[in-house]
N, C-alpha and C positions, 0 to 999 in steps of 0.2 A: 504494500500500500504506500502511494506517495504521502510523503510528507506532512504535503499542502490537503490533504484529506484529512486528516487527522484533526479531530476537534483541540485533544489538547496545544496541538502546536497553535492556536491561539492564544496560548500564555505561552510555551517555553521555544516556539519554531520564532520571535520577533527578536529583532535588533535594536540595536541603541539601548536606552535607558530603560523602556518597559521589559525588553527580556533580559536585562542585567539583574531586575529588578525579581521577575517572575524565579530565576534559575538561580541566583545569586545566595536569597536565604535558602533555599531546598538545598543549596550544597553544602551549608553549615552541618546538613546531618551524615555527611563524608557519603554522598553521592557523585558521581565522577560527571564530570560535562557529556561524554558517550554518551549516558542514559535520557539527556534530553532530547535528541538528535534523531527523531523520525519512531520512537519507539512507543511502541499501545500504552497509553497509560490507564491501568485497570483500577482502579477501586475497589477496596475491600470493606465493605458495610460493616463495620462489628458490632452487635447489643451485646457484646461482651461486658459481665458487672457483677460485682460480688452481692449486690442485691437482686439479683437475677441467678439463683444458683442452678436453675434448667440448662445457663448458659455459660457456666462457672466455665467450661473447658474451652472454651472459643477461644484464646490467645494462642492455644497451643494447634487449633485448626487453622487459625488463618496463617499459621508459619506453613502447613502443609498447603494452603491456597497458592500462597510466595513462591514455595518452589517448583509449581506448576506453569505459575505466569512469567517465570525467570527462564524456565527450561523452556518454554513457547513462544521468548524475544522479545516479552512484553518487560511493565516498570509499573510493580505494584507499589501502593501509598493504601494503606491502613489507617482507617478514618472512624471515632466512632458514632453513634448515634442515641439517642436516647432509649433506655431498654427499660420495656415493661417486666418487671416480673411479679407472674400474676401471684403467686405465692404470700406476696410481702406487702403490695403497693395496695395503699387506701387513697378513694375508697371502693375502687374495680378499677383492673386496667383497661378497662375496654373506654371509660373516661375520656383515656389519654392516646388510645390508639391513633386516633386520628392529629392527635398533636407531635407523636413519633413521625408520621406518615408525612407531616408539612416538614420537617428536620431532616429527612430522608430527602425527599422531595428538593430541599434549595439546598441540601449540602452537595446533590449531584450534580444542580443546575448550577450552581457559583464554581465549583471547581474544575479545573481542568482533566476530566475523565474521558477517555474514548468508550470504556466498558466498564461493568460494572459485578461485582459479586456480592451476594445477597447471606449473610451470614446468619439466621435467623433457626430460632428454637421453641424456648417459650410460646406461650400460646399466641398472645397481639403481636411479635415479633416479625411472623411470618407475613401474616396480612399486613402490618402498617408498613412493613421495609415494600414488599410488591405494591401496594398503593400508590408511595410514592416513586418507587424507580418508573411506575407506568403512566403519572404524571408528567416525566421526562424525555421517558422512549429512548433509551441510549441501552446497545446491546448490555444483555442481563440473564445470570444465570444466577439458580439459588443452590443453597449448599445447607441443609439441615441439620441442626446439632446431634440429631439421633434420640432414642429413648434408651433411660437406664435400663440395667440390667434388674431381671424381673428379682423383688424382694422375697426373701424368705423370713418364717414366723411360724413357731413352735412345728416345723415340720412341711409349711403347708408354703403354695408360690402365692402372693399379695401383693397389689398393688394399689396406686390411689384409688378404685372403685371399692375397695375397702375399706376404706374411711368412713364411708355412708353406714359400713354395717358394723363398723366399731363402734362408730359414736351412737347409732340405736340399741346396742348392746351394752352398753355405760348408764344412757338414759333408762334401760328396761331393768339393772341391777342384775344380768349374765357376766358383764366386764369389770373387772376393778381399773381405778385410775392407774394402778402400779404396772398393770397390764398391758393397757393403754400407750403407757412411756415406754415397756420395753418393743412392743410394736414401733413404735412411733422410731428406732433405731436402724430396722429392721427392715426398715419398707424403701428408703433412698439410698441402696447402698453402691453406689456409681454416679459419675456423673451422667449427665442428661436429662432431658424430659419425661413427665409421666409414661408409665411401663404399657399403659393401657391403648385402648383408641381412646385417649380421648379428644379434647381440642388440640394441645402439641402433634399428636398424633395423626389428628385428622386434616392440619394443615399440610403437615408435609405429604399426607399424601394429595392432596389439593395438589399442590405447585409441583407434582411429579404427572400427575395424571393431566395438569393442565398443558406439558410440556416445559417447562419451566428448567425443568431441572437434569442430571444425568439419571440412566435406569437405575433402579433401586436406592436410590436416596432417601424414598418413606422411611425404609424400616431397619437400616442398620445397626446396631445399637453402639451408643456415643464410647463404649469403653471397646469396642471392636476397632482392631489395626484396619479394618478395610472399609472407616467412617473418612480415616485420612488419608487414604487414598483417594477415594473418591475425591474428595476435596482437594488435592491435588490435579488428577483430571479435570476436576470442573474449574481450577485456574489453566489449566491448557487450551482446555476449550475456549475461555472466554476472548484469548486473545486472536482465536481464529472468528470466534465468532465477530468482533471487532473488525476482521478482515472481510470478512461477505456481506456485514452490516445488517446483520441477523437483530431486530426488535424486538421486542415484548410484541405489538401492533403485527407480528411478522404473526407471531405464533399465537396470540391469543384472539383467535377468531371464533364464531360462534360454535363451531364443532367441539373444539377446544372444551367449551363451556359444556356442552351437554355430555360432552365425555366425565366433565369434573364431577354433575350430576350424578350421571349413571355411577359411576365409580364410586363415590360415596353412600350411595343406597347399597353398591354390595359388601363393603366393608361394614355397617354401620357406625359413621361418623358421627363425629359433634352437631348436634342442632345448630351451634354455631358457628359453622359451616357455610349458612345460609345467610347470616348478616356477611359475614366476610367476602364471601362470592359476588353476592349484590354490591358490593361498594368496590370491588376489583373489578367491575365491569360498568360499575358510574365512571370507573377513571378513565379506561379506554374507549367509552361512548356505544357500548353494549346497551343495547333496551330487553336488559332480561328484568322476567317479576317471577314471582310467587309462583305462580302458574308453571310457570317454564319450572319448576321444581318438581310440583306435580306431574307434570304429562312426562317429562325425562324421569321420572324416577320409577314410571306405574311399570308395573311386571318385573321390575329388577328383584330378584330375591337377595337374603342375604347368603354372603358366601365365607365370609371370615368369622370363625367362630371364637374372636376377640372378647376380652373385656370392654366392656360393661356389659353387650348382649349377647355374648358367650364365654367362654373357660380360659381361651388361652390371656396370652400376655404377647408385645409385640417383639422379643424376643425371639419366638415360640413362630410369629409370624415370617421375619425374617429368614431362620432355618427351615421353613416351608417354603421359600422363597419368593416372599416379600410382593409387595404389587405385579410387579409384571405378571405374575401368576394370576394374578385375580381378572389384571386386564384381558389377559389370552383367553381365561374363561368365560370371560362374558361377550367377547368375539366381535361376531356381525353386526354385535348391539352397540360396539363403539364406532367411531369414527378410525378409520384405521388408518387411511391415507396422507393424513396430515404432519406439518412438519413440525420437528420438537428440537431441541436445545441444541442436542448432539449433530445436528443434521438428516440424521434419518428419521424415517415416518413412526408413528404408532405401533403398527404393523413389525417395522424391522425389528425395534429396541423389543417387543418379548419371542417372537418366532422359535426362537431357539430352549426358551426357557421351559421349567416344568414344576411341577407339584411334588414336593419332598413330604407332606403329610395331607394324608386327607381329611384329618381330622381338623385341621388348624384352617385350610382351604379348600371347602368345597367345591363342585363342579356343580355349573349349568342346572344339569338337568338333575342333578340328588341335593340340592342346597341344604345349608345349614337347619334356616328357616325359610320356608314360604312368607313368611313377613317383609315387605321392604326396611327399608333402614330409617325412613323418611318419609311423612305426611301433611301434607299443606290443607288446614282447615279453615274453611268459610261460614260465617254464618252472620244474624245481627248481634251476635256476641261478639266478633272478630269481622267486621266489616272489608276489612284491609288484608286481612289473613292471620293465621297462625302454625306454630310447626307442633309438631309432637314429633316421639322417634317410638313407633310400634315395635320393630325388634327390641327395647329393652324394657316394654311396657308388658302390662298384665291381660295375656288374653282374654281374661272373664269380665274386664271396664273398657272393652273396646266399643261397647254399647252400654252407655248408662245412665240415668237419669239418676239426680239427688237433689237434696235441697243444701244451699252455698252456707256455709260458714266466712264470715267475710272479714278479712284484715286489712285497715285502710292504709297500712302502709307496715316496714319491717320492725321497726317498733315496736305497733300494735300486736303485732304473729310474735314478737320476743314474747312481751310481756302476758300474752293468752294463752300460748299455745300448750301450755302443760295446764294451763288453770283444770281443775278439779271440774269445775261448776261449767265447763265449757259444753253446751250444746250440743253436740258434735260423737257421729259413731260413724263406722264402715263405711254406711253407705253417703255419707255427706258427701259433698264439694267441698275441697278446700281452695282461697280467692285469696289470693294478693295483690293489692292493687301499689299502683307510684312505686312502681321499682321499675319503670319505662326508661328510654333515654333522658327526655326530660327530667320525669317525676320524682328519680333517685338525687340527682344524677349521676348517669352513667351506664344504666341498666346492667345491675348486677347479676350476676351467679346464684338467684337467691329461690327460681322457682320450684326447685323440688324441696320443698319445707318438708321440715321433718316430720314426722305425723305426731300426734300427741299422745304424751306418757302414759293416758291411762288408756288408750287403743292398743300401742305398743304392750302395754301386759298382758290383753290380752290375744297376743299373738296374731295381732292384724300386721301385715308385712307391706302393703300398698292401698293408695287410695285415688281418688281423680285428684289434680293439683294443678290448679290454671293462674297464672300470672302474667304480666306485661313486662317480666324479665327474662333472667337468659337461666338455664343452669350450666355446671362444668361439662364438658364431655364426657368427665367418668363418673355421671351421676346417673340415675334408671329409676324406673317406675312409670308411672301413668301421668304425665305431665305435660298439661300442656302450656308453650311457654309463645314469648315473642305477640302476644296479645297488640295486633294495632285496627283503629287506634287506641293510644294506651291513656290509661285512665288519667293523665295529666291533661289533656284534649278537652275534656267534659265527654268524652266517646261516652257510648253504651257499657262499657266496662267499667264506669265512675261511677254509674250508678245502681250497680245490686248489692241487694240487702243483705242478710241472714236471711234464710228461710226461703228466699227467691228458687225455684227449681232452672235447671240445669240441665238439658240436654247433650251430649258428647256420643256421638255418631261418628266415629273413625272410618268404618267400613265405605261409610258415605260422603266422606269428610265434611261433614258439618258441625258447629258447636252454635249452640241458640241459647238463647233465654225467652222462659217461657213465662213472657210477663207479658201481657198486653201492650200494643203499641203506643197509644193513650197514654197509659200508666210509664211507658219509659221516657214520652216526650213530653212528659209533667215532671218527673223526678230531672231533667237535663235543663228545664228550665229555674229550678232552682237549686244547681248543684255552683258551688262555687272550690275554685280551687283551693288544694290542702299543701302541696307539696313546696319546699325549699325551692326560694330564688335566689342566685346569686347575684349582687350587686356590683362587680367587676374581677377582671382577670381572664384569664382559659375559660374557667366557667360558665361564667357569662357569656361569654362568644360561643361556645357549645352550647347549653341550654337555648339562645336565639337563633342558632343555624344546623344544628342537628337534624334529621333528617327520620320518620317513621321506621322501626322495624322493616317493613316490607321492602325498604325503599335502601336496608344495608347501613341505617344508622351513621352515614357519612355525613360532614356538613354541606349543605346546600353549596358553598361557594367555589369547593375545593372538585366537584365534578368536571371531569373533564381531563386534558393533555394540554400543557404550557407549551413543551416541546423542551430541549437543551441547552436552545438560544439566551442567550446572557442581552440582555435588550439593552442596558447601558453598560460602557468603559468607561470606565475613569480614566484610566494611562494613556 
């Protein structure tokens, strides 16, 4: 590639004082003047952060990045970015997702990069580093931190979808606290991401199925020698990819999308799967909705018999061999033809590969479950739409009606939910309402509420649970989440009571409230807002520019591609 192609020689190919200037501090770091001189300058994205321990190990991956884009004539610079880790950060990282995704975003446009590598782990990582590298459009590969190695505990393989059945076992008085802590040792014992499908997990397989990425990058796990390989290749690649001027916009076209679909109904992924995709496709000017979720995802069964809606661990998936398995199985139904990171099609990257367990990876026609992974429900309860995830739901509540228990916010569910005197058995509804984007802020991880202490004694394991927020990926049951509009709106979902009845129709995907119409366009004329406004900072600019559930939760202004272009020089 000449020279004079090369984005970066825009700061370091100029003469006189501006590139004395551009080249001059860069060689304070004992860079030789050769390296300025016509060579790919790659970009290394790191959310590497000691408050971020999903992505504790990234320093020592992007040195294996380095010597792929050195062996390939390229000139990597390590830049970092602001890292979510959802573990630690209050009050949700999904808050701030979109404020990662703008730093992502102008860190790639302001500097001088030809390409770029996507260093990303944790859960918002993935999504906000691809948000904004696809606001830019400058070639782009991603490179996954991997999930830890599956936890052991008294004998048995554990991972964070055990959490949910610890802490109900605490709360029931089966678990002691002492228990609890030595679990709590037990369960992260390697670097990486949750061991599960859950969101870590289900991202990465996102941005592999999308093309995004080299084969097998879902599911390697982060203390495996061949996570830094890869990561190596995918610095090799990147600086060819540089050379062809391979895009995001190249490769993420609407096939692309419906592949990401299908692929994650047979895996079954994170429900939040579905804001992230939608706002990965606000950026490159994709008119996908809800819908498009539904119709790509109907007849996929599940094929991965993972955590949370099945046994294994993604360990377990890996040594069965990891996505391209899953893609080769579901065949005709993907997009085969199309082109992905490495340069070859769909099609090429699994041809060769195969099934090392059947247990872990089902086929086609004998699947895991007959259940999809994924269901998009409509109703006047959910005007806008809502998800649920039937593989990790309870067959016997996939048709159910009950009367609502209702929490006007998480607070209110702290401070009730174990109450004695609480109204509330089996067959209820449980409501959470303002844990939305707005209403929280943030829309938390908070809708699969826990059921109450005295249901739990008596050995009720699941119930219906409908809110306007998100849960983990490695959370299950019968819940249904992503409620818009969400009850921060004055929607239909601000306004039910206790005792309201409650229709949930999976089969049909419907969810309704079965109040008279009257009766709900009485209760909306005198509902007034309950939920926290910020008065300035991020907040505030999120809160006023955030964007519906359905709609991927991104802010209103940030839709769209800038392009690379730096609009003014200063020199």
């Amino acid at each position: 590639m000449a020279a004079h192609e090369l984005r970066s020689q825009g700061w370091f190919g100029r003469t006189g004082k501006d590139g004395f200037i551009y080249r001059a501090w860069m060689k304070n770091q004992g860079i030789p003047d050769e390296e300025f001189r016509g060579k790919p300058v790659i970009g290394i994205c790191n959310t590497w952060s000691e408050l971020t321990p999903c992505n504790g190990h990234f320093r020592e991956l992007a040195e294996a990045v380095k010597k792929g884009i050195i062996a390939a004539g390229g000139f990597p610079v390590e830049f970092p970015v602001m890292s979510l880790g959802e573990t630690l950060i209050k009050p949700t990282a999904m808050l701030y997702r979109n404020l990662a995704s703008m730093d992502v975003e102008e860190s790639i446009r302001a500097n001088p990069m030809d390409g770029v590598v996507l260093l990303c782990g944790c859960d918002k990582t993935t999504p906000s580093l691809v948000m904004g590298a696809c606001s830019v459009n400058i070639p782009t590969i991603v490179v996954s931190g991997g999930p830890m190695l599956t936890g052991r505990y008294e004998g048995k393989s554990i991972g964070t979808s055990d959490i949910w059945r610890f802490n109900d076992a605490v709360r029931s008085g089966e678990m002691s606290q002492e228990q609890l802590t030595v679990a709590e040792a037990c369960m992260c014992r390697s670097a990486g991401h949750c061991a599960v499908m859950g969101t870590a997990s289900t991202m990465a397989c996102m941005v592999e199925s999308l093309g995004l990425t080299l084969p097998t990058n879902a599911a390697i796990p982060a203390a495996d020698s061949r996570r830094k390989v890869l990561a190596r290749y995918s610095g090799e690649r990147i600086v060819q990819m540089v050379k062809e001027d391979l895009k995001p916009s190249d490769i993420l076209t609407r096939e692309a999308f419906e592949n990401a679909i299908r692929v994650n109904a047979a895996i079954g992924g994170s429900t939040n799967f579905v804001l992230h995709l939608l706002a990965i496709a606000g950026r490159v000017g994709l008119d996908l909705t809800l819908e498009d979720f539904h119709t790509q995802s109907k007849g996929i069964p599940l094929l991965a018999n993972l955590q949370p809606s099945g046994k294994y661990f993604m360990e377990d998936f890996y040594y069965a061999g990891g996505l391209p398995v899953v893609m080769k199985a579901l065949g005709t139904k993907l997009h085969t033809k199309i082109r992905t990171a490495n340069g070859k099609t769909v099609e090429e990257n699994y041809t060769a590969v195969r099934s090392y367990d059947d247990d872990v990876i089902a086929d086609l026609d004998r699947p895991f479950k007959t259940e999809t992974g994924l269901a998009v429900l409509f109703g006047n309860l959910c005007e806008h739409g809502a998800v649920i995830k039937p593989s990790a739901a309870s067959p016997h509540l996939m048709r159910h009606t009950g009367r609502a228990i209702v929490f006007e916010n998480i607070e209110d569910y702290h401070a009730r939910v174990d109450d004695p005197n609480l109204p509330i058995d089996e067959t209820s509804v449980m409501v959470l309402k303002n844990v939305g984007p707005i209403g929280y802020p943030g829309m938390p991880e908070v809708g699969n509420m826990g059921i109450p202490k005295k249901l739990l004694e008596k050995g009720v394991a699941d119930m219906v649970r409908i809110s306007d927020g998100r849960m983990s990926g490695t959370g299950f049951g019968t819940v249904v989440l992503h409620v818009s509009p969400e009850a921060a709106t004055g929607s239909t979902f601000a306004i039910i009571k206790d005792g309201d009845l409650i229709a949930l129709d999976v089969h049909n995907r419907t969810l309704n409230l079965l109040v008279d119409e009257k009766e709900i366009e009485a209760r909306k004329s005198n509902w007034k807002p309950s939920h926290p406004v910020a008065t300035r900072g991020y907040v505030k600019l999120y809160q006023e520019q955030v964007q519906q559930a359905h709609l991927g939760a991104d802010m209103e202004f940030l839709k769209g591609c800038s392009g690379s272009r730096v609009t003014r020089d200063s020199h």
